[in-house]
C-alpha positions in Angstrom: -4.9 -8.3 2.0 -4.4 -10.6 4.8 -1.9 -13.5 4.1 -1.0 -12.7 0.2 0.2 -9.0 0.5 1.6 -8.9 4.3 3.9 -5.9 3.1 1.0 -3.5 2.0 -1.0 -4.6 5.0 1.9 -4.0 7.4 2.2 -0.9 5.5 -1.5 -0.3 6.4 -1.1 -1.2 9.8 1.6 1.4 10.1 -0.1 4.3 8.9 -3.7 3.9 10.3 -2.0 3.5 13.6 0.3 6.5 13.3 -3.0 8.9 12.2 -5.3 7.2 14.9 -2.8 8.8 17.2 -2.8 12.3 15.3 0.6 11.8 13.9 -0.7 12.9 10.3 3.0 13.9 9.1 4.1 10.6 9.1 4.2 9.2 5.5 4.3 5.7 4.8 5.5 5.1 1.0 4.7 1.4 -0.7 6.9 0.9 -4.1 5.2 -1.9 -6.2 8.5 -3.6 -8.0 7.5 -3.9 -12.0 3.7 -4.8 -11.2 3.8 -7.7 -8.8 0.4 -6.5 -7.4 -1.0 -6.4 -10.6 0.1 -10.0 -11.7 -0.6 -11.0 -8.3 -4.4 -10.0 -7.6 -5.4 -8.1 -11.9 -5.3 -5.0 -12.6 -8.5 -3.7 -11.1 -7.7 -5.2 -8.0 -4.8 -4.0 -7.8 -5.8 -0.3 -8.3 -8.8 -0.7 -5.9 -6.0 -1.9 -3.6 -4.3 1.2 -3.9 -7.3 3.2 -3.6 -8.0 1.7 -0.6 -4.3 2.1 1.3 -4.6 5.8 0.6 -7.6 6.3 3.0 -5.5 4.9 5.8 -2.4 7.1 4.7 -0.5 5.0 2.7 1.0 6.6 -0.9 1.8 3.7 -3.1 3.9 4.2 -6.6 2.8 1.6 -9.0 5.2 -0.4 -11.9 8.2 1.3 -10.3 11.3 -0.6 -11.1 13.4 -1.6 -7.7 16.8 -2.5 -7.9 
């Protein structure tokens, strides 16, 4: 994630940091805009991606559309 996706892995940084100290109500959200993750690192990447932010904490909401 380093370097290409420095919003998820912000994101990440966030919301390991916040249950490491046992602040599990904190929610951080991630809102992909129309499938840049996708187009940026394929599909299955992108899911595994996903996958991989929840264990830390993070919800993510895939091909939203932000305006």
């Amino acid at each position: 994630m380093s370097g290409s996706a420095p919003g998820l892995e912000y994101a990440g940084r966030i919301a390991r940091g916040t249950w490491s100290a046992g602040r599990t109500a904190v929610r951080v959200l991630v809102v992909e805009d129309g499938g840049a993750v996708d187009r940026q690192f394929g599909e299955r990447a992108a899911g595994r991606l996903a996958s991989t932010a929840g264990t830390v904490g993070v919800e993510t909401v895939r091909h939203a559309r932000a305006e």
